[in-house]
DSSP file (Angstrom, degrees, kcal/mol; ACC not computed):
  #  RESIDUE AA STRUCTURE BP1 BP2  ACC     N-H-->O    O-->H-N    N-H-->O    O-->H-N    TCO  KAPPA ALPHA  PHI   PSI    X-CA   Y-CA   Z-CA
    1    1 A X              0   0    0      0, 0.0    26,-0.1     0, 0.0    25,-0.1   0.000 360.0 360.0 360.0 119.8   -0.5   22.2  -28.0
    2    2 A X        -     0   0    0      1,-0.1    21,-0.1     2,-0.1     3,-0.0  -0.277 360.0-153.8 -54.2 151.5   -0.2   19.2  -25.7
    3    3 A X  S    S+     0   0    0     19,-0.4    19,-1.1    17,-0.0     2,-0.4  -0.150  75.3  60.4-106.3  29.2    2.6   17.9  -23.6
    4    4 A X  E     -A   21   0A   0     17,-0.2     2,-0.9    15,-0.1    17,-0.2  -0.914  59.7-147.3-161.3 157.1    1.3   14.6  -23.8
    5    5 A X  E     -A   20   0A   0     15,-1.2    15,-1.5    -2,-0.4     2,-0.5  -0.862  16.3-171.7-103.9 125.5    0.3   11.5  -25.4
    6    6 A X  E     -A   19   0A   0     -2,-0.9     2,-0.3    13,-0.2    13,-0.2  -0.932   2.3-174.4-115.8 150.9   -2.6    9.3  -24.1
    7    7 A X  E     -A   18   0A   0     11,-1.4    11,-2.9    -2,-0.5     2,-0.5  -0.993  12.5-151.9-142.2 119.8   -3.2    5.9  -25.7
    8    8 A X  E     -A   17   0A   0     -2,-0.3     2,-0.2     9,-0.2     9,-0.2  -0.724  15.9-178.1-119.0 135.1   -6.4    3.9  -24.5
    9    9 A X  E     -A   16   0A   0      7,-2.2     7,-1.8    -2,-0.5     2,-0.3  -0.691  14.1-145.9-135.0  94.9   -6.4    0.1  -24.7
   10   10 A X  E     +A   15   0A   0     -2,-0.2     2,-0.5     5,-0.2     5,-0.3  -0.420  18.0 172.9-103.1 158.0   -8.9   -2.2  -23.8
   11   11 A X        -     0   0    0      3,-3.0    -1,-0.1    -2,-0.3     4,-0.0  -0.705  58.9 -66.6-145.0  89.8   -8.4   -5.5  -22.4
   12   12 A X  S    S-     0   0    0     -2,-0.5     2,-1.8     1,-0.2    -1,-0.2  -0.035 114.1 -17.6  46.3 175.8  -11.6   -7.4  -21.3
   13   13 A X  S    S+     0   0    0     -3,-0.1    31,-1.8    30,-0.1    32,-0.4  -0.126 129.4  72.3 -46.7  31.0  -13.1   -5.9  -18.6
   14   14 A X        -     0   0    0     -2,-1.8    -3,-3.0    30,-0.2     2,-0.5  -0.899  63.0-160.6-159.3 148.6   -9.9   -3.7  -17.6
   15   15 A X  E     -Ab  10  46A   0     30,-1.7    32,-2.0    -5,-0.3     2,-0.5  -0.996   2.3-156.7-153.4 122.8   -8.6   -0.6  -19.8
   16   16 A X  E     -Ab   9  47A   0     -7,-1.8    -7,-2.2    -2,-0.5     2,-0.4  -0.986   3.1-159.1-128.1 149.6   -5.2    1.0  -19.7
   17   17 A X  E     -Ab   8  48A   0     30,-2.1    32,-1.7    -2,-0.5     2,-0.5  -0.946  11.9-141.8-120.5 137.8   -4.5    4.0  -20.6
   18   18 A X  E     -Ab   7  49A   0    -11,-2.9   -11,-1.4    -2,-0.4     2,-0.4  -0.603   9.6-156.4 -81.9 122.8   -0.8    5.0  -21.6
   19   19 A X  E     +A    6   0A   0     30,-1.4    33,-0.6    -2,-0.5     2,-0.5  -0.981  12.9 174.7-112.9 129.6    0.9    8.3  -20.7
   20   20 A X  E     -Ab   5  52A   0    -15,-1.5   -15,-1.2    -2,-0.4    33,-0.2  -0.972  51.8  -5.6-113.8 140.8    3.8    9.8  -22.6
   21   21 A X  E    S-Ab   4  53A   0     31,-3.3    33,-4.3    -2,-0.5    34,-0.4  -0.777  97.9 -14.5 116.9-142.3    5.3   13.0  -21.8
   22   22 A X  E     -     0   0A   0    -19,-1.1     2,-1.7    32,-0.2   -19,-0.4  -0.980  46.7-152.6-112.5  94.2    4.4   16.0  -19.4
   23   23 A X  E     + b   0  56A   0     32,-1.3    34,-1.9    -2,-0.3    37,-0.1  -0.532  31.0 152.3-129.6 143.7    1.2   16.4  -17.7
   24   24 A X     >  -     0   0    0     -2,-1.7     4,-1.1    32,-0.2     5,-0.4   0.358  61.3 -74.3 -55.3 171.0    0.5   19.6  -17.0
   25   25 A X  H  > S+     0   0    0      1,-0.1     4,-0.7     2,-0.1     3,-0.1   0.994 129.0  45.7 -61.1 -62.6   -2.4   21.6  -16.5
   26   26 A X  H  > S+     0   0    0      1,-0.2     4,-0.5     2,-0.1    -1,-0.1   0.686 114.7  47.5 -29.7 -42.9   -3.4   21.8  -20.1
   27   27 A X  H  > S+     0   0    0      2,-0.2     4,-3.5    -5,-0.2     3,-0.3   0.792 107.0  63.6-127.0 -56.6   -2.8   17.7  -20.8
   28   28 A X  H  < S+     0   0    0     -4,-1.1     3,-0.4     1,-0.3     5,-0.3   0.889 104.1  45.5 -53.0 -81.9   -5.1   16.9  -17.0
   29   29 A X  H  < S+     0   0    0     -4,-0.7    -1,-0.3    -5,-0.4    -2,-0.2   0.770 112.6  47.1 -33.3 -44.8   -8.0   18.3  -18.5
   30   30 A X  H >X S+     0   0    0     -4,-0.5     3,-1.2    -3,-0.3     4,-1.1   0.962 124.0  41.0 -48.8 -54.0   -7.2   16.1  -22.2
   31   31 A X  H >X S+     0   0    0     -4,-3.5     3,-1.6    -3,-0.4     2,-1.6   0.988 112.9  51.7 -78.2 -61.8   -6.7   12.8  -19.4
   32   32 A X  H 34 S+     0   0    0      1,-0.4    -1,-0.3     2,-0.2    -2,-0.2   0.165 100.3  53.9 -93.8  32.7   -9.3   13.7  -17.4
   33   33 A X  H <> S+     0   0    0     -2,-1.6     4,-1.2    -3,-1.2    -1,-0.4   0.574 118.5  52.6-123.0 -42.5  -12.4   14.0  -20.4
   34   34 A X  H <X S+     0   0    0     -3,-1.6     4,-0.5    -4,-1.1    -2,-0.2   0.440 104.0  46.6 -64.6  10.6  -10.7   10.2  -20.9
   35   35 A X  H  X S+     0   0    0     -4,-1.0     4,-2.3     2,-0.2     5,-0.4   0.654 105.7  60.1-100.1 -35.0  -11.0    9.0  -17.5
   36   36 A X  H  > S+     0   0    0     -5,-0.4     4,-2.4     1,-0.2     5,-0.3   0.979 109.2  48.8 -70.1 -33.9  -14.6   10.3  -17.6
   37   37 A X  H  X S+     0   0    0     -4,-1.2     4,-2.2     2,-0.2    -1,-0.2   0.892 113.8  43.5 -40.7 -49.9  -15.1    7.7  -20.7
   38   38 A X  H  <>S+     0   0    0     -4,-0.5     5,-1.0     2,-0.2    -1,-0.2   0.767 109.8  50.0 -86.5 -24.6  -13.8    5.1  -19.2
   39   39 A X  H ><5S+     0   0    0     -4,-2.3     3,-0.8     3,-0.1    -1,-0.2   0.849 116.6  48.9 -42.1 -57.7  -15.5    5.6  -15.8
   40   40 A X  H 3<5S+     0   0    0     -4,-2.4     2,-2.3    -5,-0.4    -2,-0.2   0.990 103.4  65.3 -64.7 -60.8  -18.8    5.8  -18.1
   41   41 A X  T 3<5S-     0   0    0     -4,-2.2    -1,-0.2    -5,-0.3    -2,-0.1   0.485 103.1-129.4 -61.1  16.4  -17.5    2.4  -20.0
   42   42 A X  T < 5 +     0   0    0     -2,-2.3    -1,-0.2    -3,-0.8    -3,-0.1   0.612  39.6 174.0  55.8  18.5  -17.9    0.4  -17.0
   43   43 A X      < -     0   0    0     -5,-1.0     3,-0.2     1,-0.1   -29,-0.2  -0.045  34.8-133.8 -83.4 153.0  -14.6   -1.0  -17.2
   44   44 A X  S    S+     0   0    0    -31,-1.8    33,-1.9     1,-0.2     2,-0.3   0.833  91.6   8.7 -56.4 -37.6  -13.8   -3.5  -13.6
   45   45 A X  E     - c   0  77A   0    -32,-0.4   -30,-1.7    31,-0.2     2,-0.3  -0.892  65.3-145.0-165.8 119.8  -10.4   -1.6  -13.5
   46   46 A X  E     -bc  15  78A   0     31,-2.6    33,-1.3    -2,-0.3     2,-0.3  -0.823  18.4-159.2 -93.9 143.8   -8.3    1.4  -15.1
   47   47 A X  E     -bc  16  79A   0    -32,-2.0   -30,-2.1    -2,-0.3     2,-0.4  -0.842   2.7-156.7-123.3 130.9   -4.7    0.8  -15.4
   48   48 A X  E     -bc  17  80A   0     31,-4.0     2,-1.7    -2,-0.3    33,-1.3  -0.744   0.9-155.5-137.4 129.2   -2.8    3.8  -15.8
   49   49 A X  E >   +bc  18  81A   0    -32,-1.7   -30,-1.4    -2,-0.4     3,-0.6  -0.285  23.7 162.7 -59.0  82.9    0.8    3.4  -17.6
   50   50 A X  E >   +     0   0A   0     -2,-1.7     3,-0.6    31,-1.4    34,-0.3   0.117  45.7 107.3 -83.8  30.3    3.2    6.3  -16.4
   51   51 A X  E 3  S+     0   0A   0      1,-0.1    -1,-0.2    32,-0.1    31,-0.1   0.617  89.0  38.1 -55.7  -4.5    6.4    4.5  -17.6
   52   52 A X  E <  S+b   20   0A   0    -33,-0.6   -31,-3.3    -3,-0.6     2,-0.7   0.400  91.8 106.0-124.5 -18.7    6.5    7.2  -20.6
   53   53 A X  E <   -b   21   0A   0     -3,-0.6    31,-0.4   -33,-0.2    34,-0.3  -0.587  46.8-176.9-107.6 149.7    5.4    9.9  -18.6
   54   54 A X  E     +     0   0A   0    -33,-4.3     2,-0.3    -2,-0.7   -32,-0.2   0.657  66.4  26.2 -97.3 -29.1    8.3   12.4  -17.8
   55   55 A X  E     -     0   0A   0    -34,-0.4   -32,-1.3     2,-0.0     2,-0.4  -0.921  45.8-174.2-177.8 172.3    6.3   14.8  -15.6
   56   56 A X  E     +b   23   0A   0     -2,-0.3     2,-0.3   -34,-0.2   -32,-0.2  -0.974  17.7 177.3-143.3 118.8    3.4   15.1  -13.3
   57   57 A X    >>  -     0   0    0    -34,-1.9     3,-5.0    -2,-0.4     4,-0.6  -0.919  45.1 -78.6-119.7-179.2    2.4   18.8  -11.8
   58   58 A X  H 3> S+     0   0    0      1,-0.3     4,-1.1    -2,-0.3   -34,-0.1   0.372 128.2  49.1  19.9 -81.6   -0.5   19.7   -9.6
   59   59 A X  H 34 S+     0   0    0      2,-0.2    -1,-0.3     1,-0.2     4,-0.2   0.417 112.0  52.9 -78.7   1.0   -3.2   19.8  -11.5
   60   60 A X  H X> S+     0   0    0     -3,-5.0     3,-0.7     2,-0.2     4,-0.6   0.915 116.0  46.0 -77.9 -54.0   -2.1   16.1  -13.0
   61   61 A X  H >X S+     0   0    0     -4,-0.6     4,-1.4     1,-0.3     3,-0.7   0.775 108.3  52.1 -54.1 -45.3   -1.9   15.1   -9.4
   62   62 A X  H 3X S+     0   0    0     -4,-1.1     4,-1.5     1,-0.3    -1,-0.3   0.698 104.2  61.1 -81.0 -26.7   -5.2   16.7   -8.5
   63   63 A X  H <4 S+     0   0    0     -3,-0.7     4,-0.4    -4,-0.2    -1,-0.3   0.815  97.5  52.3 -70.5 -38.3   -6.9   14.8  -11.4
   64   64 A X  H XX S+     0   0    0     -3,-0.7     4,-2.1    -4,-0.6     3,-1.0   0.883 118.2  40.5 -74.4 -35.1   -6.2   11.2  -10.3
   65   65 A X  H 3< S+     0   0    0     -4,-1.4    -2,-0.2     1,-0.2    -1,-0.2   0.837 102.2  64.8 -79.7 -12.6   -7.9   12.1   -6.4
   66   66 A X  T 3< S+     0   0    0     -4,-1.5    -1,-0.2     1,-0.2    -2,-0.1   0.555 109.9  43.8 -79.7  -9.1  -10.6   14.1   -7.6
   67   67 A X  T X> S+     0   0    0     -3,-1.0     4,-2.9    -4,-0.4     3,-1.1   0.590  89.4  79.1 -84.8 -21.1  -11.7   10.6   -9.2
   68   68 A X  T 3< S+     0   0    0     -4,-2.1     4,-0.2     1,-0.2    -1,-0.1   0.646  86.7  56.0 -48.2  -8.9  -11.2    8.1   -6.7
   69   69 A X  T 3> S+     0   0    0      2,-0.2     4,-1.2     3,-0.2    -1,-0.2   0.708 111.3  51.8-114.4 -37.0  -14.4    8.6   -4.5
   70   70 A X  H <> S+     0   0    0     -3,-1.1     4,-1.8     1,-0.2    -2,-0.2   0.929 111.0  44.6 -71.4 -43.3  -16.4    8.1   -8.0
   71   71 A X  H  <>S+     0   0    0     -4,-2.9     5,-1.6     2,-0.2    -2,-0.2   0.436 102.9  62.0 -91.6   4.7  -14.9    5.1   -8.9
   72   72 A X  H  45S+     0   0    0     -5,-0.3    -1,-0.2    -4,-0.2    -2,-0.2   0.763 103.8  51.0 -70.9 -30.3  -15.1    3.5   -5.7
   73   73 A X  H  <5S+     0   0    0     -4,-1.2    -2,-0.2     1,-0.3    -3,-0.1   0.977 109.4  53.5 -73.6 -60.9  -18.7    3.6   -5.8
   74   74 A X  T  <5S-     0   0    0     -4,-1.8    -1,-0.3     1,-0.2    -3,-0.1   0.684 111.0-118.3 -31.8 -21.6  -18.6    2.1   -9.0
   75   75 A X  T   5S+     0   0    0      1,-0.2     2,-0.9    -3,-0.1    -1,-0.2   0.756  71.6 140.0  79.8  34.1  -16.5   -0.8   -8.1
   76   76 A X      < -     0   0    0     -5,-1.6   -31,-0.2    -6,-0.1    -1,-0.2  -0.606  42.2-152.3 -98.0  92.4  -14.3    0.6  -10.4
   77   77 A X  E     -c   45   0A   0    -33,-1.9   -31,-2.6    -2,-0.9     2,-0.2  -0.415   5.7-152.3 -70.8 170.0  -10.1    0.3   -9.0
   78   78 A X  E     -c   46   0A   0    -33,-0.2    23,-0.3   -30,-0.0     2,-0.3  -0.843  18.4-179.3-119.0 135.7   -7.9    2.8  -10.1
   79   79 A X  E     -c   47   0A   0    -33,-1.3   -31,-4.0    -2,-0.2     2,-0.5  -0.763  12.3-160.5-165.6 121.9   -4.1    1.5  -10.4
   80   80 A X  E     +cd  48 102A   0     21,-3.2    23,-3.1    -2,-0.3     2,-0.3  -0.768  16.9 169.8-105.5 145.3   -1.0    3.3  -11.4
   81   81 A X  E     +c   49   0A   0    -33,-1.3   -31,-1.4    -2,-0.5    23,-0.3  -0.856  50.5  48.2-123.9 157.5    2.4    1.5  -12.6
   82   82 A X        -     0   0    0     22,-1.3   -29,-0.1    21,-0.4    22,-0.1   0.583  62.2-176.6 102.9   7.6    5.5    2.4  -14.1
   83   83 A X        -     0   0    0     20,-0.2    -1,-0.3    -3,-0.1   -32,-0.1  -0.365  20.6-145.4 -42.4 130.5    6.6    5.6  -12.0
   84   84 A X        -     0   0    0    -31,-0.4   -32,-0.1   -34,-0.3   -34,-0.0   0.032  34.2-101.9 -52.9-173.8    9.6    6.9  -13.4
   85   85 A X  S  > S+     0   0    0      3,-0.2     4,-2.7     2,-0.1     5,-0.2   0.628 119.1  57.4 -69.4 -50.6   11.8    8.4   -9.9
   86   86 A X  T  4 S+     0   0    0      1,-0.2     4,-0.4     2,-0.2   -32,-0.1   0.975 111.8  33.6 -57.6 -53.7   11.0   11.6  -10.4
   87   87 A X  T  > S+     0   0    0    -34,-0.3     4,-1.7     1,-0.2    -1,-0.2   0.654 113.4  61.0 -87.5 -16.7    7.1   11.3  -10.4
   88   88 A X  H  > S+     0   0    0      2,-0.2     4,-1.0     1,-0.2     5,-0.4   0.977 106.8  48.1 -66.8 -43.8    7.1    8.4   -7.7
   89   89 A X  H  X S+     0   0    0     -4,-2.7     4,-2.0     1,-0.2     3,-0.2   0.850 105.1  57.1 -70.6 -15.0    8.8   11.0   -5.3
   90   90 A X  H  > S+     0   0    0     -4,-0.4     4,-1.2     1,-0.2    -1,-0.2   0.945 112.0  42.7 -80.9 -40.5    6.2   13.6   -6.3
   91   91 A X  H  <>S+     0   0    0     -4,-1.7     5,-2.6     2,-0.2     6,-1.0   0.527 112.2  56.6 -20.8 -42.5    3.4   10.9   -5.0
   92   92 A X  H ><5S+     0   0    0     -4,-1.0     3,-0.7    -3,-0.2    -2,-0.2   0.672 106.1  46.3 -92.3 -44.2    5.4   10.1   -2.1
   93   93 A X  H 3<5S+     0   0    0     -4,-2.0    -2,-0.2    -5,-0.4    -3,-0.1   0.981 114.7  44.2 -53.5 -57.3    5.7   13.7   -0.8
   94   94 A X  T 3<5S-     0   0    0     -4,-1.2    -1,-0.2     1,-0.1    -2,-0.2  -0.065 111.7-126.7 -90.2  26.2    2.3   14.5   -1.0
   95   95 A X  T X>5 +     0   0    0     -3,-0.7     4,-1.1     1,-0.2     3,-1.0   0.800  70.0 131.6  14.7  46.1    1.4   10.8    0.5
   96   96 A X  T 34< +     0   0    0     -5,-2.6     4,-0.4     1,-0.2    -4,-0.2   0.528  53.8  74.6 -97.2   5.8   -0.7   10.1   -2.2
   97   97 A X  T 34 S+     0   0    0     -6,-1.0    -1,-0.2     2,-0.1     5,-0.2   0.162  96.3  51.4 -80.0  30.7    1.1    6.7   -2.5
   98   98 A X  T <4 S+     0   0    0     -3,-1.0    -2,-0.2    -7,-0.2     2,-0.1   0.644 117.8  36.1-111.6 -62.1   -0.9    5.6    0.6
   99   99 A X  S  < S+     0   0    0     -4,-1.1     2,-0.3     2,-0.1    -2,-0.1   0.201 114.4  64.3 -77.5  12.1   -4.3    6.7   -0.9
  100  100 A X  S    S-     0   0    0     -4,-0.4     2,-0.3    -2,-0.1   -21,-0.1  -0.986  84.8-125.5-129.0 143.9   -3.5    5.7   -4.4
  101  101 A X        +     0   0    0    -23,-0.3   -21,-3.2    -2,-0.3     2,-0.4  -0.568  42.4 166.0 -82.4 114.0   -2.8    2.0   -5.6
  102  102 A X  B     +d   80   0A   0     -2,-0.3     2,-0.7    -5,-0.2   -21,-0.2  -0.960   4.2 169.6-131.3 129.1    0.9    2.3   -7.5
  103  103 A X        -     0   0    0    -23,-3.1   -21,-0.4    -2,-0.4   -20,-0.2  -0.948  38.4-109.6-130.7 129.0    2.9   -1.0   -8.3
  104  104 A X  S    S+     0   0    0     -2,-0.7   -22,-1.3   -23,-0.3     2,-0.2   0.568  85.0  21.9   8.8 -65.9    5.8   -1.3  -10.3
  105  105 A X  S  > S-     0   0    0    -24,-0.2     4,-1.5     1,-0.2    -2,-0.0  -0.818  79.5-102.5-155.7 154.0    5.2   -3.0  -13.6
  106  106 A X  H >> S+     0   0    0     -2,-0.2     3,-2.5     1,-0.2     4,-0.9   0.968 118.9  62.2 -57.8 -52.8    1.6   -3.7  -16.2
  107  107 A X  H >> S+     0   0    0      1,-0.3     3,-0.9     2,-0.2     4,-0.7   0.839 102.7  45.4 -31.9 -58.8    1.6   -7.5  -14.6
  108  108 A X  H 3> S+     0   0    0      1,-0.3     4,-1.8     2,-0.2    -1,-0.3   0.903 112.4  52.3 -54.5 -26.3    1.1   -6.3  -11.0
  109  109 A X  H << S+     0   0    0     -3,-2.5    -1,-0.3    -4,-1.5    -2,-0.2   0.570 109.4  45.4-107.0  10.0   -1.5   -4.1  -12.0
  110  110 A X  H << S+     0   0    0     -4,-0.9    -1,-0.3    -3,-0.9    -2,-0.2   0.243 117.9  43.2-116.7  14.3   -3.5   -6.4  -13.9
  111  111 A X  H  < S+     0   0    0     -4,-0.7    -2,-0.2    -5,-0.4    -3,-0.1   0.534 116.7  45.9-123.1  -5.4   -3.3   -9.0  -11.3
  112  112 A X     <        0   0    0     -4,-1.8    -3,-0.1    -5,-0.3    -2,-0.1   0.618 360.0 360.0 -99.7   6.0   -3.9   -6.7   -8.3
  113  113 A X              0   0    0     -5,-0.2   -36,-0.3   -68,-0.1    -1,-0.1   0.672 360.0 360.0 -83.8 360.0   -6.8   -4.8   -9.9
């Protein structure tokens, strides 16, 4: 059983996907068979909403950097919004908010993608 909900939305050339919940290991591998769709779907820019999502470990973490390198060649950004505290600090530690695009709120990340 999953700790998480994902909800995919697309919006002209730019696709967000929604997080609720926990994810875990179990839940990365569920996100990350939809990040490979959406990488496939050619989208300009994936949005991804963590306002919902409650908590982020490892293998959650390990899932957004083990894509970046694919979807740069693609021209594809990646941009996360909506950090709760909790999961911003976990980003922060691990200085993956220098090597990952995170802003605030959906407006900023559909006008900086």
């Amino acid at each position: 059983m999953s700790n998480i909900k994902i909800t995919v939305e697309e919006q002209g050339d730019k696709q967000i996907i929604r997080l609720s919940g926990e994810l875990d290991a179990s839940s990365a591998l569920e996100l990350d068979n939809v990040l490979q769709e959406s990488i496939e779907g050619q989208f300009t820019a994936i949005l991804i909403d963590c306002s919902s999502l409650d908590y982020i470990s490892s293998p959650g973490i390990g899932l957004f950097t083990s894509r970046i390198e694919e979807m740069e060649q693609q021209g594809t950004s990646l941009v996360l919004f909506g950090l709760k505290d909790s999961v911003s600090t976990v980003f922060e530690i691990l200085g993956l908010d220098q090597l990952l695009k995170i802003v605030s709120d959906e407006y900023e990340a559909k006008s900086t993608s």
